[in-house]
N, C-alpha and C positions, 0 to 999 in steps of 0.2 A: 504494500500500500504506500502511494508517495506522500511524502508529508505538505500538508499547504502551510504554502511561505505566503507571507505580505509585503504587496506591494511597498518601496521605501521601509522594509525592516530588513537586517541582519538578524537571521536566527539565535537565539540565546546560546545553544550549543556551537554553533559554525564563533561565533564573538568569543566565546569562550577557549575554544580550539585557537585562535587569532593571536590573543592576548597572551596563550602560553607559547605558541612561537614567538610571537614578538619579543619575551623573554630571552630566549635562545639563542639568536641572530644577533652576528655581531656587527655582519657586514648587510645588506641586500634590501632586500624589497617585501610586502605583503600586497599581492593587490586583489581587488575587488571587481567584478564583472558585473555590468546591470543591463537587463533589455527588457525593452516594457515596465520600467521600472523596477523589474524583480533581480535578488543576487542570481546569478546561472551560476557562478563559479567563482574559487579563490585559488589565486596563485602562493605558491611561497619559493620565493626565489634568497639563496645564502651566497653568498660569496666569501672565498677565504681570503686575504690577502695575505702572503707571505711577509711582507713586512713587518705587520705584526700581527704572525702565527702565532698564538692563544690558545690552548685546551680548554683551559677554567672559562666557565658563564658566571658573568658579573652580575650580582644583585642589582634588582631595577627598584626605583622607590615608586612602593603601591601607591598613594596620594597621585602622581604623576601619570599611573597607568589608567588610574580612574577617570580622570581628567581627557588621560587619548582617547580610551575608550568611548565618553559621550562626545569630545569629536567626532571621533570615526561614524558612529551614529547619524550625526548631525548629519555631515556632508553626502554620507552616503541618499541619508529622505530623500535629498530632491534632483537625485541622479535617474535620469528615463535609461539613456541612452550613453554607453560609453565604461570609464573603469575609475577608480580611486585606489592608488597606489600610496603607500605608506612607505618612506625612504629611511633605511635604517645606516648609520655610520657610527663604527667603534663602541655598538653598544646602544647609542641613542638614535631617536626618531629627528631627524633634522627636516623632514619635509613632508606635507602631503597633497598631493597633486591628483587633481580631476582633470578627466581627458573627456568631454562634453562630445557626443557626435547625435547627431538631428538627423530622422528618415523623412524622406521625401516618396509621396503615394501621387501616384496621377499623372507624373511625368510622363516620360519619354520608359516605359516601362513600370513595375511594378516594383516600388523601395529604389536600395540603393545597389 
């Protein structure tokens, strides 16, 4: 049975799952995929950088986490069409970035 997701929500378990990679990652990315409004999918992308190769995962301060968290939220409500990427370096989240993309019906064909 598939479970129904809402329109402009991140699933409580999928945010969940999120928020403990984003712990882990020292280097990379988490992103978010939206069509028709709805999550389809989440990427998790890590990078190592030889530079500074690290085994240990560095405590993240939960205040901090709580706080990305109802960003992540936020930006994500009023995404239709496009992803929400979360940029992680050396441990921390230095960036979060929406890639907006608008479908087009009735044109010169059907979408885009």
């Amino acid at each position: 049975m598939a479970k129904k997701i809402s329109a402009g929500k991140i699933p409580a378990e999928v945010l969940k799952f999120v928020m403990n990679e984003l712990q882990k990652i020292q280097n990379g990315e988490i992103i978010f995929i939206a069509q028709d409004g709805y999550l389809m999918q989440v990427e998790v992308r890590q990078r190592r950088r030889i530079a500074d190769w690290q085994e240990e995962i560095l405590p993240r301060d939960e205040k901090n986490l709580s706080v990305l968290e109802k960003n992540i939220q936020q930006e994500f409500s009023t995404l239709d069409y496009g992803q929400l990427s979360i940029k992680i370096q050396k441990g921390r989240v230095v960036q979060i970035e929406r890639v907006v993309r608008q479908r087009f019906t009735g044109l010169d064909g059907e979408g885009i």
